[in-house]
Each structure stands twice: as structure tokens, then as C-alpha cells.
C-alpha positions as CSV (number, residue, x, y, z in Angstrom):
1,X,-4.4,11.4,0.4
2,X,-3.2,13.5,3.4
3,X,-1.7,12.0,6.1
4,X,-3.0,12.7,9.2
5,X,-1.6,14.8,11.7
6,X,0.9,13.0,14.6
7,X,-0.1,9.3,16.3
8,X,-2.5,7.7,13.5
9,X,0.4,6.7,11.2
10,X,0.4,3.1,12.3
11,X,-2.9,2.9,11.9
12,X,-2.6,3.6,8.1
13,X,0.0,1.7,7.7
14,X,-1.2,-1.8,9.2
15,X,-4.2,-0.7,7.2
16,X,-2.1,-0.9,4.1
17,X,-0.7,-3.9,5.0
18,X,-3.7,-5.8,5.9
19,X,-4.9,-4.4,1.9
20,X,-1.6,-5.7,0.6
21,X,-2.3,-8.7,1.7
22,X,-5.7,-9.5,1.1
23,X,-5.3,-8.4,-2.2
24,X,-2.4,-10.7,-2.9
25,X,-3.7,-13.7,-1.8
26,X,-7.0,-12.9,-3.9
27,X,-4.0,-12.9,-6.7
28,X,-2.0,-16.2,-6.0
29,X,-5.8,-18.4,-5.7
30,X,-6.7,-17.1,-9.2
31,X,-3.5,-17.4,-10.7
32,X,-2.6,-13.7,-11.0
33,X,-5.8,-13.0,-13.0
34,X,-6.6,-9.4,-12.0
35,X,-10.4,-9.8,-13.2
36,X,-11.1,-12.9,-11.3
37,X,-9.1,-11.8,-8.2
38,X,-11.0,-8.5,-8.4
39,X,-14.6,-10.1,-8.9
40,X,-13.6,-13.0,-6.0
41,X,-13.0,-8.9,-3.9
42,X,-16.2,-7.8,-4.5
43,X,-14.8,-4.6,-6.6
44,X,-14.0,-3.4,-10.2
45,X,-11.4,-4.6,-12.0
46,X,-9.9,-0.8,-12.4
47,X,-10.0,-0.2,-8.8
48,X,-8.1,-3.4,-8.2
49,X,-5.2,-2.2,-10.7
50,X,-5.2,1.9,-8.7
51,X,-4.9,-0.5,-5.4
52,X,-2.2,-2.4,-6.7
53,X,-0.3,0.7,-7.9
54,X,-0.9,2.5,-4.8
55,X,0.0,-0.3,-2.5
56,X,3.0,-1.4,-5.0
57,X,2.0,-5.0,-5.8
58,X,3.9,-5.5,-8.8
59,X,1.7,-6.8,-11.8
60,X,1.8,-10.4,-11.3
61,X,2.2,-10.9,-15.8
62,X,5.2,-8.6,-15.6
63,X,6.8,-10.0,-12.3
64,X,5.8,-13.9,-11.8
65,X,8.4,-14.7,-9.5
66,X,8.0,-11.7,-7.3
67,X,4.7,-13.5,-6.0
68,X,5.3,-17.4,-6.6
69,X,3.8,-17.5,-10.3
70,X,5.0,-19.2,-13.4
71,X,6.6,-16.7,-16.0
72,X,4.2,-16.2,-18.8
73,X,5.2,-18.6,-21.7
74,X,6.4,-21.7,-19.6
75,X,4.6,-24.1,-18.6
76,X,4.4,-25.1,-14.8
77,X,6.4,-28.1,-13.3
78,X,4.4,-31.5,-13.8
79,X,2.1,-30.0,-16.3
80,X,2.5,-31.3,-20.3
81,X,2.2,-28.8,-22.8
């Protein structure tokens, strides 16, 4: 995508961040599931994942922590197993 010329940058970027964050709170409510956040967004699941690249939201099974999720694998405090 081209940027545009002089002034709108700002624009685009609050833009991106207002995107960021809608689409990681859709991710924390349904426990990083990319399918369920996606369908709770109203869009396909593939367009969720180019969002997520392109707004570098790191892929909540690869980075729990990064967004407040358990690691894959262990179980979450207070919860038996």
C-alpha cells in the first residue's frame, strides 16, 4: 500500500492503531483462538492472520506472554489438570 503523499500520515497510523487494538482484544476474550476472534470480527479467518502480519501482532500460540496468555502446554493458575 502507498503511502500518501505529506499530512495524512497520522491518519494511517492511528488507523493502524485503532486495528491493532481491536483485533487484540477480539484475541485476549477468546483465548487467542484466531477463528473464534476472527468470526466474533465479522471477517475470515485468513484475513485476520494478513491483519495480524501486517499490523505485527505476534501469533498469540508462538508468543503467549507477549499478550497475557498461558504458554501452550501449562495449565493456567487455579485450574487442575
Amino acid at each position: 500500500m502507498e503511502r500518501p503523499v505529506t499530512g495524512a500520515a497520522p491518519l494511517y497510523e492511528a488507523i493502524g492503531e485503532f486495528k491493532r487494538g481491536v483485533i487484540v482484544n477480539a484475541l485476549r476474550e477468546h483465548g487467542g483462538n484466531r477463528t473464534r476472534a476472527a468470526r466474533a470480527l465479522g471477517v475470515q479467518r485468513t484475513y485476520l492472520m494478513r491483519l495480524m502480519r501486517e499490523l505485527a501482532i505476534k501469533d498469540p500460540a508462538r508468543s503467549a506472554s507477549s499478550l497475557g496468555w498461558p504458554a501452550r502446554g501449562r495449565s493456567r493458575p487455579g485450574s487442575a489438570r
